[in-house]
N, C-alpha and C positions, 0 to 999 in steps of 0.2 A: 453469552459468548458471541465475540465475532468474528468474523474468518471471511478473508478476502483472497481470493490464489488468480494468479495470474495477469497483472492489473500492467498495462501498459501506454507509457504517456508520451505522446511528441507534442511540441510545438514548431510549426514551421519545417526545416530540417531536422530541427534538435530532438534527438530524443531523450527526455528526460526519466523514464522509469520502461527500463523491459522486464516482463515477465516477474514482479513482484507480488509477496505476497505476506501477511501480516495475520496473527489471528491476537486476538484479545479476550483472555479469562474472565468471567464474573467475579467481581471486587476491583480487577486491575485498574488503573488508571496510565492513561496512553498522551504522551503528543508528539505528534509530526512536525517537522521543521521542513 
């Protein structure tokens, strides 16, 4: 298992990801765009 909480991303001014969070099961298969 994975588990990510609270993940947050700027570039510049931009902010791209506030306060995210993701978890992924054993077996699952995951992708991010």
């Amino acid at each position: 298992m994975l588990s990510v909480e609270a993940v947050s991303k700027t570039f510049g001014g931009v902010q791209a990801l506030r306060n995210a969070s993701l978890t992924c099961e054993a077996g699952e298969i995951l992708g991010l765009i």
